[in-house]
Legacy VTK file of the C-alpha trace (Angstrom):
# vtk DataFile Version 3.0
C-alpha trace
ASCII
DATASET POLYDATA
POINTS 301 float
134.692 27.902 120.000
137.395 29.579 122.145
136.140 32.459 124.272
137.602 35.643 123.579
136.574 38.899 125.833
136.481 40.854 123.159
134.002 39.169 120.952
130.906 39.765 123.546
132.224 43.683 123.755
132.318 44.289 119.741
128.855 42.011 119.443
127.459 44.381 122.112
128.556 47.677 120.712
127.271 46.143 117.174
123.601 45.859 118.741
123.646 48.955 119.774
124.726 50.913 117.307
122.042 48.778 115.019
119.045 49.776 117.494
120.293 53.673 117.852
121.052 54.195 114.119
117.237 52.509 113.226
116.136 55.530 116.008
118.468 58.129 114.277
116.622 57.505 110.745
113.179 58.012 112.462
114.210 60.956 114.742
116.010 62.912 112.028
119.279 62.637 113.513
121.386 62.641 110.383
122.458 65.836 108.639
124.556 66.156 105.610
127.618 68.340 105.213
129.140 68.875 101.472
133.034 69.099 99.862
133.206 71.305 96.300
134.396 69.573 93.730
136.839 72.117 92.013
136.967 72.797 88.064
141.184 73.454 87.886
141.338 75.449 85.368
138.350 77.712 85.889
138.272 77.804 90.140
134.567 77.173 89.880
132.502 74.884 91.779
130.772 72.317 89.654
129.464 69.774 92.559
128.940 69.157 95.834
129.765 65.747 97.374
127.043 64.956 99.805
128.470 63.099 102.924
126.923 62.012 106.116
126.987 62.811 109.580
125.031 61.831 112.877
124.049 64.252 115.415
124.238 61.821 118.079
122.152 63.125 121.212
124.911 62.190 123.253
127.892 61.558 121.841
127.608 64.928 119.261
128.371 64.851 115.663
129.453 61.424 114.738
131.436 60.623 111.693
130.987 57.884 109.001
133.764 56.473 110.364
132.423 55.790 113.809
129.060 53.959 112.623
128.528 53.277 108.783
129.973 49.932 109.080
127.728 48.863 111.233
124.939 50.121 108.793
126.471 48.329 105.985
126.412 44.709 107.964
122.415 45.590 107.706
119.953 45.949 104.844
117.565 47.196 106.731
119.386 49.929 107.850
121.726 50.730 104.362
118.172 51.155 102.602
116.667 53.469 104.504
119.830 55.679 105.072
120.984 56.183 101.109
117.373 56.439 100.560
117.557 59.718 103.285
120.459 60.716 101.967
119.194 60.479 98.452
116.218 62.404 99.634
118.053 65.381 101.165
121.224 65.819 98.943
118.347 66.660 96.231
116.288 68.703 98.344
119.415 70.902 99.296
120.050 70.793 95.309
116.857 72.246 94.549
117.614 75.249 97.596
121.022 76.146 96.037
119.717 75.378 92.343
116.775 78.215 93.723
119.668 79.914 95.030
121.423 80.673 91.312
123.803 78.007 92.041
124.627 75.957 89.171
126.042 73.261 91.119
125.516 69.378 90.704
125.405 66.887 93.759
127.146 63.489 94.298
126.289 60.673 96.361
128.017 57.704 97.431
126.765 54.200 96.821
127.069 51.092 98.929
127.552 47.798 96.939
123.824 46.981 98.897
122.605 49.545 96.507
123.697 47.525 93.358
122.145 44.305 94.433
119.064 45.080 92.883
117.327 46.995 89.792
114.677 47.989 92.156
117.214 51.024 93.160
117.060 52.201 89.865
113.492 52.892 89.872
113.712 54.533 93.539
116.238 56.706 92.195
113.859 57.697 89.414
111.078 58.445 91.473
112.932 60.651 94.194
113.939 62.670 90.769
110.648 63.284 89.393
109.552 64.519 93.175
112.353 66.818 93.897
111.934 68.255 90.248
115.728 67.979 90.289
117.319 67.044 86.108
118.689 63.827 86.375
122.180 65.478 84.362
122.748 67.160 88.068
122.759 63.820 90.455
126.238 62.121 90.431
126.165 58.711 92.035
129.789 57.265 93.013
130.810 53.866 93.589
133.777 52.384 94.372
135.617 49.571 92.036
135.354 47.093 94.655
131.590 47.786 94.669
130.712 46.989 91.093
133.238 43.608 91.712
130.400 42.353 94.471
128.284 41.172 91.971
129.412 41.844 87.892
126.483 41.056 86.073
123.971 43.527 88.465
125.830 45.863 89.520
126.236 46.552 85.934
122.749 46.614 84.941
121.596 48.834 87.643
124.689 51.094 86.838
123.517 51.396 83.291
119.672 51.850 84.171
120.630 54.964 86.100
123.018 56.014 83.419
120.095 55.417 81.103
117.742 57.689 83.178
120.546 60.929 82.667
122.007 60.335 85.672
126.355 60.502 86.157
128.041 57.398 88.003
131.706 58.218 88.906
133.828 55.433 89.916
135.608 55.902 93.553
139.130 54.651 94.242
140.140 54.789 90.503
143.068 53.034 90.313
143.311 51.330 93.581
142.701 47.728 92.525
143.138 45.365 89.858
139.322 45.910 88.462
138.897 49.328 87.596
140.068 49.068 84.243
138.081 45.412 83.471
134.842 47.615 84.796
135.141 50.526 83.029
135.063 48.289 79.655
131.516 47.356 80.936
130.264 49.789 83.154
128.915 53.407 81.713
131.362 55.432 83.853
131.261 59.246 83.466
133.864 60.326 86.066
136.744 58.750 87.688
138.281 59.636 91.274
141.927 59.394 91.747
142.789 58.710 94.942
146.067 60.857 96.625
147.951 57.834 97.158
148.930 58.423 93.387
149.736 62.449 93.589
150.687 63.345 97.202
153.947 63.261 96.573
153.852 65.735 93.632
155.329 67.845 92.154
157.781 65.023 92.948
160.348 63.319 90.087
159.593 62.501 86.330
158.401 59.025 87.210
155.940 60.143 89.753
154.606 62.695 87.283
154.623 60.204 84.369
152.157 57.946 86.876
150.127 60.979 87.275
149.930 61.846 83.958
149.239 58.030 82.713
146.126 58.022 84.684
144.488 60.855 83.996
145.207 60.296 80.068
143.721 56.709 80.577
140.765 58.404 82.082
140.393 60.962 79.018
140.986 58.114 76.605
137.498 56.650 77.965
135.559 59.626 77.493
135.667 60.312 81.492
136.489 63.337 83.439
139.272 62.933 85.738
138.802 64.464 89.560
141.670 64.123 92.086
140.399 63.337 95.800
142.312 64.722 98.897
144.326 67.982 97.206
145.673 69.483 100.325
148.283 71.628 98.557
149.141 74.830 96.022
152.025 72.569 94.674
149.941 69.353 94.110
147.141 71.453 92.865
148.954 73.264 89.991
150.913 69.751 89.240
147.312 68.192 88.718
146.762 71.457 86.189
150.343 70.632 84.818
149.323 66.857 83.939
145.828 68.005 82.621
143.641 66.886 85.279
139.995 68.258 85.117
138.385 68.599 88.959
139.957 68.173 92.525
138.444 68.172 95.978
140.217 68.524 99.394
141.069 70.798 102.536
142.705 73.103 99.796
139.700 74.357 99.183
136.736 73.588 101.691
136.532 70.568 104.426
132.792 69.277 104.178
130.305 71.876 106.088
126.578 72.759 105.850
126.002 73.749 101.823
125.186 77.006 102.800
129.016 77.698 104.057
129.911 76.433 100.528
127.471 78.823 98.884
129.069 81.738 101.270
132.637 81.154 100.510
131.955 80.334 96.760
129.119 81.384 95.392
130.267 84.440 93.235
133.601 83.706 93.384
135.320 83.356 90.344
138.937 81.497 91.507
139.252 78.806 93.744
141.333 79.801 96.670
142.859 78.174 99.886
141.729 80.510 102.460
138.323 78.079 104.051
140.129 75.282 105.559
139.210 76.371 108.907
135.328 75.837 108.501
133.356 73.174 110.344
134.347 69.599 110.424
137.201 70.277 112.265
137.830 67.357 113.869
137.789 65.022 110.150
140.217 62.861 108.964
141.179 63.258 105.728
140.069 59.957 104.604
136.710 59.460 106.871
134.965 56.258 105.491
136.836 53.541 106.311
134.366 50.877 106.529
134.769 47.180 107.140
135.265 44.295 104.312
136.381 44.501 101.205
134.431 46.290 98.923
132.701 48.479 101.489
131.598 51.610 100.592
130.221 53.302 102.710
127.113 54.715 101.570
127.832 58.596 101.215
131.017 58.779 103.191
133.882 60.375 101.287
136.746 61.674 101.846
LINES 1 302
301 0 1 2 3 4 5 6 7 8 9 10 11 12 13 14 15 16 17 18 19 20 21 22 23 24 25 26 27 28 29 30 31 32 33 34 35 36 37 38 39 40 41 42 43 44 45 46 47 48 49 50 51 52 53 54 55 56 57 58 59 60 61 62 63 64 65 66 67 68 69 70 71 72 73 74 75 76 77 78 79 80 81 82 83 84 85 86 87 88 89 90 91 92 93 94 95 96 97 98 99 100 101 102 103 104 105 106 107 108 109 110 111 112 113 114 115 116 117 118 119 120 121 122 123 124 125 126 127 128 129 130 131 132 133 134 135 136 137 138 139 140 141 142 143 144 145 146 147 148 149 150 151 152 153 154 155 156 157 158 159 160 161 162 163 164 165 166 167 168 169 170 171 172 173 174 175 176 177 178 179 180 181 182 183 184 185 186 187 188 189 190 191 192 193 194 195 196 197 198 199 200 201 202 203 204 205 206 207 208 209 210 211 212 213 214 215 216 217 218 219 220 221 222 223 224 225 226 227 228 229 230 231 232 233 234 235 236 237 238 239 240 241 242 243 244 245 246 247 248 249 250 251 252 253 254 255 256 257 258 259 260 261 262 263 264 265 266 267 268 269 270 271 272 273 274 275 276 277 278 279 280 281 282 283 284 285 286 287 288 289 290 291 292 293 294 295 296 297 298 299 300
């Protein structure tokens, strides 16, 4: 092997983000902030996507960005983390469910989490603790995900479709397997990515491309959410070409559930007046993990 400097640095910072993120999990370091996912037509809230953040002692809040990659490279640590995440999107459920919220929850799924039908039966079990119906946990994966391994990824797909519970496929669109899944997988929601709408309202061809996926998505019996609306315009072209739900700095960037509850919980439109709330400092696109078919566990958008 040739010696390159920066292999010993990137091995280094690997180690020991492995050894602070197994302390993290048992110090309680991780919190979760939540993104509305929009009804169009209505302005209601329907969902919160749960995603992930580490209050580093240190280095502050951290975002998925800077350290679920690492996590991913490890079962040990991927386990343990969706299973916390799991554990707290429902017990903030059952709070804003307690609340008179009628909201649902959605968590993100690393491929790890497919690998094995034993996930299926810890996702059943964290539901009959929290008391929370199965009908309100959403559990999104990404195309590239279900690709890792066909065969069972599908059959622990369709065990947690077969307990009540939604899957929504991330990334719709994005690569050449979404529509070779979707023939075997028991899909319930598709995510359109804004690389397909943020240049609407844009020219006929853009809004045929639109228009195309979202019927696509109808024509399988899924609802059809846009990811990253940052716009009026882009938001009433999704309305134009009949999509169903958005998400995206239009609306709320991803804060404690309780700022959610504040700025929508007895509103009846959806407006574009909370993009200043916490999070600040978030890309638009925060997960960006390593590999192909990484998905970071809970780490959208």
């Amino acid at each position: 092997m040739v010696y390159d400097v920066g292999t010993p640095q990137h091995a280094t910072h690997v180690l020991l983000m492995h050894d602070e993120l197994l302390r993290a999990l048992d110090r309680d370091e991780l919190v979760l902030h939540y993104q509305p996912k929009m009804e169009l037509l209505t302005g209601r809230v329907s969902c919160l996507e749960a995603l992930v953040r580490w209050q580093h002692p240190d280095r502050g809040l951290l975002l998925p960005s800077e350290f679920l990659s690492v996590a991913e490279q490890y079962s040990e640590l991927i386990g343990p983390m969706t299973s916390w995440v799991l554990r707290r999107a429902l017990a903030d459920c059952t709070a804003w469910t307690a609340a008179g919220l009628d909201w649902a929850v959605a968590v993100n799924l690393s491929h790890r989490n497919l690998a094995s039908l034993e996930f299926a039966d810890t996702v059943s079990l964290m539901l009959r603790e929290s008391g929370v119906r199965p009908g309100l946990l959403h559990l999104e994966v990404t195309e590239t995900a279900l690709a890792y391994d066909n065969e069972m990824a599908a059959q622990v797909v369709g065990a947690l479709a077969a307990q009540g519970v939604s899957i929504s496929m991330d990334d719709f669109g994005v690569g050449f397997t979404s529509l070779t899944r979707l023939r075997t997988v028991q899909v319930s929601e598709v995510k359109i990515d804004r690389a397909f709408f943020a240049d609407l309202p844009g020219d006929d061809k853009d809004r045929a491309v639109v228009r195309s996926f979202i019927d696509l998505g109808h024509s399988l019996g899924c609802l059809v959410t846009a990811v990253g609306v940052e716009s009026q315009d882009v938001a009433d072209a999704l309305v134009d070409a009949g999509c169903d739900q958005a998400q995206g700095y239009l609306w709320q960037r991803p804060c404690p559930w309780e700022e959610v509850a504040r700025a929508f919980g007895s509103a009846t439109t959806a407006t574009a007046s909370n993009s200043s709330t916490s999070d600040s400092a978030s890309t638009e696109i925060e997960p960006a993990t390593s590999g192909p078919g990484s998905q970071g566990a809970m780490n959208h958008p």
